[in-house]
N, C-alpha and C positions, 0 to 999 in steps of 0.2 A: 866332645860336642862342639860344633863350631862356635865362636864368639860373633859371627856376621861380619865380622872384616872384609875386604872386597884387595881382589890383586889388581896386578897393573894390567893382567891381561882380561880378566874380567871385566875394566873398567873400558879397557880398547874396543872389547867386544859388544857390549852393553851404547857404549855411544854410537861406534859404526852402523848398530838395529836401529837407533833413534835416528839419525841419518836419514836411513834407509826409507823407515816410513815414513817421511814425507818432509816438506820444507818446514810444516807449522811444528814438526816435534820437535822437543826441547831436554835435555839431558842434565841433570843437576847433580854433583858431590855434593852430598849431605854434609854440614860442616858438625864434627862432635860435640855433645852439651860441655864437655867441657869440665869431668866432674875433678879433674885436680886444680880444680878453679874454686870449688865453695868455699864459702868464708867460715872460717871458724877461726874464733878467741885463743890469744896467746895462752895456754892451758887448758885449753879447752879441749883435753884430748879425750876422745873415747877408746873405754879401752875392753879389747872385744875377746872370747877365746872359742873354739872352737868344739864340738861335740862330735866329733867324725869324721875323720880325714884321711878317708878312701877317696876312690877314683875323683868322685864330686867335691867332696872335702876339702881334699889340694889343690884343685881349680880356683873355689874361691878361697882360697888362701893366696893364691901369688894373684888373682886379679885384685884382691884388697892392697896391694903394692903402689896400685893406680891411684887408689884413693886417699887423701890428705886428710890431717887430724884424728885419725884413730891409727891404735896400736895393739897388736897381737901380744895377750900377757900370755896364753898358756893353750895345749890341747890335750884330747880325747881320745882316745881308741883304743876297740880291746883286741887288736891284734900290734904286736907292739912292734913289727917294725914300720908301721904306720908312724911310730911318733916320730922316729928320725925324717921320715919323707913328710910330714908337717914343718919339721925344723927348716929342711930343706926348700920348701914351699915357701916360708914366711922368711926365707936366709936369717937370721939368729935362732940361738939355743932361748928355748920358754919350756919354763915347765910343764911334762908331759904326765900325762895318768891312764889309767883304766878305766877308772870308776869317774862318771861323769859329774858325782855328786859333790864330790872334791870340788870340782870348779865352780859348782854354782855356792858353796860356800864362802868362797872366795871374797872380800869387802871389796879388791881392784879389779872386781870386772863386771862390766857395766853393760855388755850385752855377748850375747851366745850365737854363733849358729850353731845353728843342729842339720847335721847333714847324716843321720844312720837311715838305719832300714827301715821305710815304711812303716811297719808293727810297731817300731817303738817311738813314732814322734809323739803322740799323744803321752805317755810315762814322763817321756823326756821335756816335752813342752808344756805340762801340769807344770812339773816341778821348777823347771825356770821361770814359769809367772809367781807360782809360791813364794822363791827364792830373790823377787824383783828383778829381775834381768830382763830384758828389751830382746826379741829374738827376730833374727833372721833362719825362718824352717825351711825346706828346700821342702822341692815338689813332690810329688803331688801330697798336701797341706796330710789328709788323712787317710788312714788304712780300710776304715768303714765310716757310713753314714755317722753312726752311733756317735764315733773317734771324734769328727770334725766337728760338730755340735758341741760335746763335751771341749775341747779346746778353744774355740769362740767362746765359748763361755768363761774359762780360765782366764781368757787374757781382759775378757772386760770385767772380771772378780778384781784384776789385781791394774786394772788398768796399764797393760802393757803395750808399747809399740810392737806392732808385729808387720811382719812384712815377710811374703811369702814369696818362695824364689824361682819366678816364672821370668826372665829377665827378659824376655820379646817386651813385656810391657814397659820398662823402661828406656826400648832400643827407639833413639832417633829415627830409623828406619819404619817402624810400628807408628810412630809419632805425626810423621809425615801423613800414611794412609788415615788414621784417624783424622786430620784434616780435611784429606779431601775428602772422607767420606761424610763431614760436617758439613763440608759445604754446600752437598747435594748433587754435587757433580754426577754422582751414579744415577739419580732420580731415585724409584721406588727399588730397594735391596730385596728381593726375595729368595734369594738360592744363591749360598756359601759352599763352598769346596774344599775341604783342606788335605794334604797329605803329607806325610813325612816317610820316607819308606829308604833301607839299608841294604845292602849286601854283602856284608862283611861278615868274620865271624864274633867280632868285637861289638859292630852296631848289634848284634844278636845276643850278647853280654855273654859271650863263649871266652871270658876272660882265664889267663893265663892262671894255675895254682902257685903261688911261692913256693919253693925248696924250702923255704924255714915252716909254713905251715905246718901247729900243731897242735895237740891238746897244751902243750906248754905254754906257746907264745899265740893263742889265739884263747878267750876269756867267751868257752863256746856254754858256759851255765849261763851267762850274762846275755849272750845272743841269742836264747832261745825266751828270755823272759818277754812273756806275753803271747809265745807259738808254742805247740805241742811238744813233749820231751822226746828227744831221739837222740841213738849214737850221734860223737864226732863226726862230721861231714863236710870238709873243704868247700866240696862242688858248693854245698846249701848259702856258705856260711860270704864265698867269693862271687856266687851265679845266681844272689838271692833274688832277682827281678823276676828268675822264673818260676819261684813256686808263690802259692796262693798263701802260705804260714805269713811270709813276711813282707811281699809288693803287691802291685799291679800289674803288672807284664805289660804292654805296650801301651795299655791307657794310661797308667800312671807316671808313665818315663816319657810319651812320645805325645798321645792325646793331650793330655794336661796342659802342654805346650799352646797348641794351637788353640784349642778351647776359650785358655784364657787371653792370647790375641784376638780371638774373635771377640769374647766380650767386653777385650779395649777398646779394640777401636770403633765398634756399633756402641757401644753406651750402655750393653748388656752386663747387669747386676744380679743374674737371676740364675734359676735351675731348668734348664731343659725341660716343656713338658711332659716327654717319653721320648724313646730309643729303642729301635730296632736294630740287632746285632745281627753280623754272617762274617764266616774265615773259617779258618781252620789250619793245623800244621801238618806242613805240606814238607821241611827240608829239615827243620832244626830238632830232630826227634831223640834228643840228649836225654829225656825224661823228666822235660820241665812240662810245666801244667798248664801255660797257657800260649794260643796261637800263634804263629809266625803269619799271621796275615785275620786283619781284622776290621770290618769295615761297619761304621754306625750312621744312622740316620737321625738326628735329632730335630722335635716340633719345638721350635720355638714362638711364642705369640705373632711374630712381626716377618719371620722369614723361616727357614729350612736350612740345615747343613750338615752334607755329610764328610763323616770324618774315613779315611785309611791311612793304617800304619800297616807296612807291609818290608819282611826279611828278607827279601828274594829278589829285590831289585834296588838298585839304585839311585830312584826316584827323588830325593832330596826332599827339602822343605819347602812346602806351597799352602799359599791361601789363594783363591779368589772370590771376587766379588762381582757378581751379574746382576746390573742394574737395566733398569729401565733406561737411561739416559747414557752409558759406559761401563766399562770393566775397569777391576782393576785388582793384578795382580801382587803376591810377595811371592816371588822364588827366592829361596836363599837370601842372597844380601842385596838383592836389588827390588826394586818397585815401580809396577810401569801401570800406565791410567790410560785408558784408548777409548775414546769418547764412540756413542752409538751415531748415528746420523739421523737425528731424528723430524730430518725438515720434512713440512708435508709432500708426498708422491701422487703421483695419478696411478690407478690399479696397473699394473701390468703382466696378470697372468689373466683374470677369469675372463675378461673382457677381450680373450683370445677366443673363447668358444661363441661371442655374437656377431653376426653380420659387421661385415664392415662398415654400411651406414651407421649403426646405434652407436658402435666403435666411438668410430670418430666423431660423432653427435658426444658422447659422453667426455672424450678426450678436451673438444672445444672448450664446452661451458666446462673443467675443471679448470682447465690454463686460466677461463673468463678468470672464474672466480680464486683464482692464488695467481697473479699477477707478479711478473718478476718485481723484488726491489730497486728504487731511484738509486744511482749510480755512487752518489754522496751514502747512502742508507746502507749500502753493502757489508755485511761481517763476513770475515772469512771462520774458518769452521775453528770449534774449538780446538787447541792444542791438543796432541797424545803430548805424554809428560813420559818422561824415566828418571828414576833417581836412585843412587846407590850410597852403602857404607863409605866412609874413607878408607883407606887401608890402613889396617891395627887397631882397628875400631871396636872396643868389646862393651859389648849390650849389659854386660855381665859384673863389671866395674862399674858403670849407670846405674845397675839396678843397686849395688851395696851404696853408692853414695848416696842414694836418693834414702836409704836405712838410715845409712848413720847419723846424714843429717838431720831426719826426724827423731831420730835418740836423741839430739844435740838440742834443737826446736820444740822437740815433742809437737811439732805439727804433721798432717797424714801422710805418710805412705802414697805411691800410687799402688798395690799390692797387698790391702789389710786383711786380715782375717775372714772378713766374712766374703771378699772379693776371691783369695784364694778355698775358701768353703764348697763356694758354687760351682768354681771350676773343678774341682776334687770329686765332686758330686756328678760329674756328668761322665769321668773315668768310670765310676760304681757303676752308673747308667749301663753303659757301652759294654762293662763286665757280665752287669746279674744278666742284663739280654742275651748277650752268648751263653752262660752257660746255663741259661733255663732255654733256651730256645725260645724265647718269650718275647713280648713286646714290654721292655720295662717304664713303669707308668711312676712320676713322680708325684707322691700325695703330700700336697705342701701341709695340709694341718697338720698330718702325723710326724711329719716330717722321716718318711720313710720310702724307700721303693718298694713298690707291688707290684704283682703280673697283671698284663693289660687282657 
């Protein structure tokens, strides 16, 4: 997954477009927060280990490299040449296990990520609030309604930090857009756009099987606790995004994502009021269970936004934002704002079907009355703005230091339980609607989806 880094050629091309559109645009390198900068106390280390250290697992293991004052005492996983490629991730030898219960036994370890399968964060994130441990879950927060509820609630049982691992809401780049969208520059927001769409066979989780893969070295009783029992199965157990036992298919890996940008940077804390679903799979017909192409419409109180995640093309990551007053877009790792032109105009189409008398009777007295500005009085038009990542930039190390140091502070998160809940819950949305064909309606008493 990208970390939002920006290249040199990116950054060549990105200013040449600011250029291009016009003398007032202005082109800004984001400068990074800076997290090998926080302060923390001589001993003041935290000290963290791991619950999962596949693909995502080992990611933030060598970005926590980045981040100062904690330290990796130990990891997780039941397929065990995972634990060497944790060693390897975190460059020294820590004690490694199977069994995740080991580590949260542990007195030297002060907080957990949990990075397994969907199905099992709720099991695994009960017992590290039981266990007192501070947890960093990765995305998407739960497997069902049901899950995510039940975990909010564990973590304020035992009063744990929690921080869920959506890391755009930590990126500089997300930080920025929330600004400007503070400050009104858009005018009235009513229709969001977002997409993240792949073409590979990797972005489509068509991940390669290990030659070691086995009933030996993979702890396949353990990976089905909480999914239906079946034979030994590689595909299941390496390509679990695709089946409905243990993920969300592209809500929970790709939606999740943008979702909870969206509700960074508008101010949204809430659940979707309903979702309308349509896709379908159309190329990746491996015998996974959910679409290679899916597109949702969610009613929010304040505005509209639809989401596509789509296998088959290239598309990258995009949000936009159409305002009343400007746009303003996130591709990938750049951010550009292009202001509306909203000064008053005189009609210039209907007033093509009247006599040219009334025409120009109409045209005068509008001039009368919007009168150019005194020459001192003149503004020129607002700036278009563009701004990008620096290069080496990871959203991904922001979002852990923004954790550990609330371990360290015990003050919030920008990423808590109940922030990553709502975005969890709008993946669920996007799913029950496809697969009932339904308009799925969210009933906040029951706290449940129903068909609309």
């Amino acid at each position: 997954m990208s970390n939002g880094s920006f290249t040199r050629r990116q950054f060549m091309q990105i200013g040449t477009g600011a250029v291009a559109a016009g003398a007032a645009a202005k082109f800004t390198l984001l400068r990074p927060l800076a997290a090998s900068a926080l302060p923390y106390a001589a001993g003041d280390v935290v000290r963290f280990a791991s619950i999962g250290t596949g693909v995502r697992g080992c990611e933030l293991l060598q970005a926590t490299l980045r981040v100062p004052g904690i330290e990796c005492v130990g990891a997780c996983d039941l397929y065990d040449s995972r634990h060497q490629a944790a060693r390897e991730a975190v460059k020294k030898e820590v004690p490694v296990t199977r069994n995740y219960k080991e580590i949260l036994d542990r007195k030297d370890v002060d907080a957990v990520i949990i990075a397994v399968t969907d199905h099992q964060h709720r099991k695994v994130f009960e017992d590290a609030c039981a266990a007192g441990k501070d947890i960093y879950c990765e995305k998407p927060m739960s497997h069902t309604v049901e899950d995510g509820f039940a975990m909010v609630e564990a973590a304020h049982k035992a009063n744990r930090i929690v921080q869920i691992g959506s890391q755009r809401v930590s990126s500089i780049l997300y930080a920025k857009a929330k600004e400007i969208y503070d400050s009104g520059k858009l005018g009235d927001v009513c229709s969001i756009e977002a997409y993240w769409d792949r073409n590979t066979a990797s972005g489509a989780w068509v991940y390669p099987i290990p030659p070691d893969a086995s009933e030996q070295t993979i702890d396949w009783n353990a990976f089905l606790d909480g999914a239906p029992k079946r034979p030994f199965d590689p595909v299941r157990f390496f390509r679990w995004r695709c089946f409905t036992d243990y993920g969300e298919g592209l809500a929970g890996d790709l939606f999740v994502h943008l979702i909870s940008g969206i509700h960074f940077i508008t101010g949204t804390n809430t659940v979707a009021q309903r979702a309308q679903s349509s896709g379908g799979l159309f190329r990746w017909k491996d015998g996974r269970e959910f679409p290679d192409l899916i597109e949702t419409f969610y009613d929010y109180p304040n505005f509209r936004v639809m989401v596509r995640c789509n296998l088959n093309n290239e598309g990258g990551e995009f949000i936009g934002f159409y305002g009343t007053k400007g746009t303003m877009i996130i591709k990938d790792s750049t951010l550009t704002f292009q202001p509306e032109d909203t000064r008053p105009q005189p009609e210039a189409y209907s007033i093509f079907g009247w006599p040219a008398k009334l025409r120009n009777q109409y045209l005068a007295k509008w001039h009368e009355e919007h009168p150019l500005p005194e020459p001192l009085d003149f503004k020129l038009d607002e700036e278009s703005e563009a701004y990008a990542n620096p290069p080496e930039y990871s959203d991904v190390s922001d979002h852990q230091a923004n954790f550990f140091q609330a371990v360290r502070t015990r003050k919030p998160v920008v990423e808590n339980e109940i922030f990553g809940n709502h975005a969890a819950i709008g993946c669920h949305l996007a799913n029950f609607a496809y697969a009932n064909q339904a308009v799925a309606v969210w009933d906040e008493a029951a706290n449940k989806i129903v068909k609309g």
